[in-house]
C-alpha positions as CSV (number, residue, x, y, z in Angstrom):
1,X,33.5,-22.7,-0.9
2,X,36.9,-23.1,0.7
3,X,37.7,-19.0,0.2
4,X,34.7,-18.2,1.5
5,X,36.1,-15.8,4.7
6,X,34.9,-17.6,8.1
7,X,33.5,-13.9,9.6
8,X,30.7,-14.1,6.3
9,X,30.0,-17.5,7.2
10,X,29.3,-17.1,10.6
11,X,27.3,-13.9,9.4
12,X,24.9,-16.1,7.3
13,X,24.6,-18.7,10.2
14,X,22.9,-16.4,12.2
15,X,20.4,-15.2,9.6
16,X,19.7,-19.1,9.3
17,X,17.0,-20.6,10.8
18,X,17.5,-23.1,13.8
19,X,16.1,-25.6,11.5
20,X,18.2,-24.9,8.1
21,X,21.8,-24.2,10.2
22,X,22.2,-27.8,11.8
23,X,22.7,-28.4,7.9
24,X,25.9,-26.6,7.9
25,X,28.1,-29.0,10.0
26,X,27.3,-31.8,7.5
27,X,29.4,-29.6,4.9
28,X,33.1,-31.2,4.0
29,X,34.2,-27.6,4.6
30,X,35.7,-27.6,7.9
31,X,34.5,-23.7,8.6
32,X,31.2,-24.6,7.6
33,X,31.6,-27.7,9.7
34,X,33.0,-25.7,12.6
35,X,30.5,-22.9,12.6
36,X,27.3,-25.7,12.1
37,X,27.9,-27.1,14.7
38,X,28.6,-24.4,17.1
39,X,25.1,-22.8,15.9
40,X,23.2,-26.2,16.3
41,X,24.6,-26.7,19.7
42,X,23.8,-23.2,21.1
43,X,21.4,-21.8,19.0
44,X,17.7,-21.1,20.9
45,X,14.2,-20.1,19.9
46,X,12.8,-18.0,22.0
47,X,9.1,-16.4,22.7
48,X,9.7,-12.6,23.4
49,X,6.1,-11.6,25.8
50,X,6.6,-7.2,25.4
51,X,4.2,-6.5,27.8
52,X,2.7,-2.9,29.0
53,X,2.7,-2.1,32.9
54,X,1.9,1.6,33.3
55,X,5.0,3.6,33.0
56,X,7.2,0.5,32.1
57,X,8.2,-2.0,29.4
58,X,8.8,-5.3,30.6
59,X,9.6,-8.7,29.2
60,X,9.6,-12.4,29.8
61,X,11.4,-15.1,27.7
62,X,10.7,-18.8,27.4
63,X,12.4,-21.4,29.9
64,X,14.2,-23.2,27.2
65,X,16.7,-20.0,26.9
66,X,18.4,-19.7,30.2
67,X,20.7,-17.0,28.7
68,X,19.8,-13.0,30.5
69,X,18.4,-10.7,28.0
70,X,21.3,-7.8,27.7
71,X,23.7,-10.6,27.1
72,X,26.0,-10.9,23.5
73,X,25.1,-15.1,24.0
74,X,21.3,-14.3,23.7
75,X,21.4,-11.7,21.0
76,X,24.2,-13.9,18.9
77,X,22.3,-17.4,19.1
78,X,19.0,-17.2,19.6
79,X,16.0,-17.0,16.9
80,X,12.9,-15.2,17.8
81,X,10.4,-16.9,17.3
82,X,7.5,-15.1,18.0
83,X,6.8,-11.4,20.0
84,X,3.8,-11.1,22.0
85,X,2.2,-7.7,22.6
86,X,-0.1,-7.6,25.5
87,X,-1.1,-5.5,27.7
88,X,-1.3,-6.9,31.8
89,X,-4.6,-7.5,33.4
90,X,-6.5,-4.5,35.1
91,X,-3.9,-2.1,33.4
92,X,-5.6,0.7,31.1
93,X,-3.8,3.2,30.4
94,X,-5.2,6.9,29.5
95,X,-2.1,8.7,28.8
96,X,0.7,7.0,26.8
97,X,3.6,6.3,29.8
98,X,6.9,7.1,29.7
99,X,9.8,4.5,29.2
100,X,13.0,3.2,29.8
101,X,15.0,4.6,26.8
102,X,18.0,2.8,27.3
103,X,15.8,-0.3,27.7
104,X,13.7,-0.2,24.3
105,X,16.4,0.6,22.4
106,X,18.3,-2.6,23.8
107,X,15.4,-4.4,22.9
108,X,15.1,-2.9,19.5
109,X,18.4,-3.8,18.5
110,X,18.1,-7.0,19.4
111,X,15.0,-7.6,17.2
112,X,16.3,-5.8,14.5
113,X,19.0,-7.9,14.2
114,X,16.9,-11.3,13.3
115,X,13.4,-11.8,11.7
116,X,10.7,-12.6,13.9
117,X,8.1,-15.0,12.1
118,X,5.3,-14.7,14.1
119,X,3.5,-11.9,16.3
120,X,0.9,-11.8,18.4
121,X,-1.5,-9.3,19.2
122,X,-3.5,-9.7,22.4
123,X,-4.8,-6.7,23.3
124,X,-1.8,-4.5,21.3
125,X,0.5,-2.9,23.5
126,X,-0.9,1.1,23.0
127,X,-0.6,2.1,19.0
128,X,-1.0,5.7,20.0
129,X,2.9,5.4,22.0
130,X,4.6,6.3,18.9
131,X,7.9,4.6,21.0
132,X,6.1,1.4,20.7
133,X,5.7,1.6,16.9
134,X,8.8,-0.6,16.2
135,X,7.4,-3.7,17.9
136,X,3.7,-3.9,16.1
137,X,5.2,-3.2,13.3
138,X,7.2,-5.5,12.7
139,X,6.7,-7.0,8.8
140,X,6.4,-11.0,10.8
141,X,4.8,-13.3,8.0
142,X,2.3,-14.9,11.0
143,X,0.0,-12.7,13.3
144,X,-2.0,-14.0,16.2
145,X,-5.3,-12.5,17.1
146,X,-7.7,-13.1,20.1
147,X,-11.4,-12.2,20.0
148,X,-11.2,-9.6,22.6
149,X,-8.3,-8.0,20.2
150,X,-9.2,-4.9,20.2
151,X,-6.8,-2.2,18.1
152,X,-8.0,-2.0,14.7
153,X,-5.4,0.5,14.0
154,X,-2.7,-2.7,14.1
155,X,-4.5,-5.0,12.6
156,X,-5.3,-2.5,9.5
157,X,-1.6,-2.3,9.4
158,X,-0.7,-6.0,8.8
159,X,-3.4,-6.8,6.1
160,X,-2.8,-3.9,3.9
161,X,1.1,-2.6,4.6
162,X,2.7,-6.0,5.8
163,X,3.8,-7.3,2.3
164,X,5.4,-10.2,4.5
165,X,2.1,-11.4,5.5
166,X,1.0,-14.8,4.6
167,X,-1.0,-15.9,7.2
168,X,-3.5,-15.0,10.3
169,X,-4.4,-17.5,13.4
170,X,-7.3,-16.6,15.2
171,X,-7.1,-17.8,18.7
172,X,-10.2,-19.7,20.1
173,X,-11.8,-18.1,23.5
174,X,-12.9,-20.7,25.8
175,X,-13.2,-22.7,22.6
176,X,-15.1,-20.7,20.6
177,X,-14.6,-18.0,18.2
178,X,-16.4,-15.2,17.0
179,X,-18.1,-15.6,13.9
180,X,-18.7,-12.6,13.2
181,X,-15.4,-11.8,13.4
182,X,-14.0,-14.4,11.3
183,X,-16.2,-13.1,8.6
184,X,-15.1,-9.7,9.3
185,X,-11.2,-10.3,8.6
186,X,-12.1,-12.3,5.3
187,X,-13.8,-9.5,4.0
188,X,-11.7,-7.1,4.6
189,X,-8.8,-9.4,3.1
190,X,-10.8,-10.3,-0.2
191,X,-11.7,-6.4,-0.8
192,X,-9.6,-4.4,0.6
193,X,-11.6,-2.7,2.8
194,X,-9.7,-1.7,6.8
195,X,-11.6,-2.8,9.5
196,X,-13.7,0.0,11.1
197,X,-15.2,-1.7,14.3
198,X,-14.3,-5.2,16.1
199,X,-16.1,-4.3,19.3
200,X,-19.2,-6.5,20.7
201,X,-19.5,-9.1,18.1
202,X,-20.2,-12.0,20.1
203,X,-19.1,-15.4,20.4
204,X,-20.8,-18.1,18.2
205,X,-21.8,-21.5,19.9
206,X,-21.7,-23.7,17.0
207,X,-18.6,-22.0,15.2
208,X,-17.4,-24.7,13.8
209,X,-20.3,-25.2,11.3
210,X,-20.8,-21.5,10.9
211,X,-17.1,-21.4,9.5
212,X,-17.7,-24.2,7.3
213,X,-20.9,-22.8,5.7
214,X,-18.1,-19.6,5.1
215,X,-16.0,-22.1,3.2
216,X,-12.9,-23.0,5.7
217,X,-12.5,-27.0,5.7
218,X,-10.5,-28.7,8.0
219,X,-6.9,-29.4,7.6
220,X,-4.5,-32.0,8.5
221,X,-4.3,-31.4,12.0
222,X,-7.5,-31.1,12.3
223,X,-7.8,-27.2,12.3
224,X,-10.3,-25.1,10.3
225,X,-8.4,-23.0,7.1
226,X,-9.4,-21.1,4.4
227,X,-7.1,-19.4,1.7
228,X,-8.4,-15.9,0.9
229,X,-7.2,-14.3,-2.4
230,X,-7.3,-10.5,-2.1
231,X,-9.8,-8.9,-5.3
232,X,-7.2,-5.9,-4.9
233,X,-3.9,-7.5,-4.6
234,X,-4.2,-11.2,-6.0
235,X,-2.6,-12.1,-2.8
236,X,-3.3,-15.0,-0.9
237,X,-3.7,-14.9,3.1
238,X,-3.8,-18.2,4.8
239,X,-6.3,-17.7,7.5
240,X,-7.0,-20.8,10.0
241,X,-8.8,-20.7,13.3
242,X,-6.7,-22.4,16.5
């Protein structure tokens, strides 16, 4: 441990999560130490919103990082925890919009340096913007989906090229969630089949019991979970309801 080079150290330290680094500085090792504890001290997790407004890409981070987005502090010690695409309220677009190059590709970078875990899609930035592949496609091991989620073509992508995937949340509306939907996404897990339509399927009043009678139970915390194993794959996807 002692010839390990301090540069490879640090390298690995910000691969680490914030959770696993704060071991570091309990090492004898005084690099390890050193670098631990400068990780645990300034290391951040931080929710990345990417969200569409006509012709430009924006983004918002959470308040616990204070650092500004183009700076080497934020891209050196913070962890991403988890990249929401959304598009704002009352903006369609018809025509994919043109963007800030030198922007996304800041923002790229960035990502590409770290693994996000977790990704939500609320109403997918536009999968027909071929600029905006890199950010719904990112292999996360979590994605986040709303009822009125409405790009299938996303979706498709994460349950049958995301080998990463382990699990799906499916957001409650006004607390409900669509059954029909629900029972939708298991299917198409358990035999392999994409998604053709997600449109108009209605929110179910007593979910709760319906999801039950599907075979979810309830978990520790109290929310509903089932653990669907692919006919195709043998995989097994974690689905829950939040």
């Amino acid at each position: 441990m002692d010839g390990v080079p301090y540069d490879f150290i640090d390298f690995v330290a910000y691969q680490t999560s914030i959770e696993s680094v704060v071991l570091f500085q309990h090492l004898e090792n005084a690099s390890w130490n050193t670098i631990g504890r400068i990780h645990n001290e300034r290391s951040c997790s931080v929710f990345l919103d990417l969200f569409n407004n006509c012709n430009r890409l924006g983004y918002t981070k959470n308040k616990m990082c204070l650092y500004d987005f183009s700076s080497k502090e934020l891209s050196k010690f913070s962890r991403i925890n988890c990249i929401n695409l959304t598009r704002l309220p009352f903006q369609f677009l018809t025509n994919p919009p043109e963007y800030d190059d030198l922007k996304l590709r800041r923002i790229e970078k960035w990502i590409s340096t770290q693994q996000a875990k977790k990704l939500t899609l609320s109403g997918v930035i536009s999968t027909v913007d071929k600029q905006l592949e890199f950010f719904w496609k990112q292999k996360v091991d979590t994605i986040v989906i709303w009822p009125y989620s409405k790009d299938m073509k996303a979706l498709n992508f994460h349950l049958f090229e995301n080998e990463n995937l382990k699990k799906v949340e499916m957001k409650r509306h006004m607390g409900f969630v669509g059954i029909e939907l629900v029972k939708t996404l298991v299917e198409a897990w358990r035999y392999g089949k994409e998604i053709q339509s997600w449109w108009n399927q209605g929110l179910a009043l007593n979910q709760d019991l319906d999801l039950l009678d599907v075979g979810f139970e309830f978990d520790q915390s109290g929310e509903l979970e089932l653990n669907v194993k692919s006919e195709v794959t043998g995989r097994i996807l974690c689905c829950c309801v939040v």
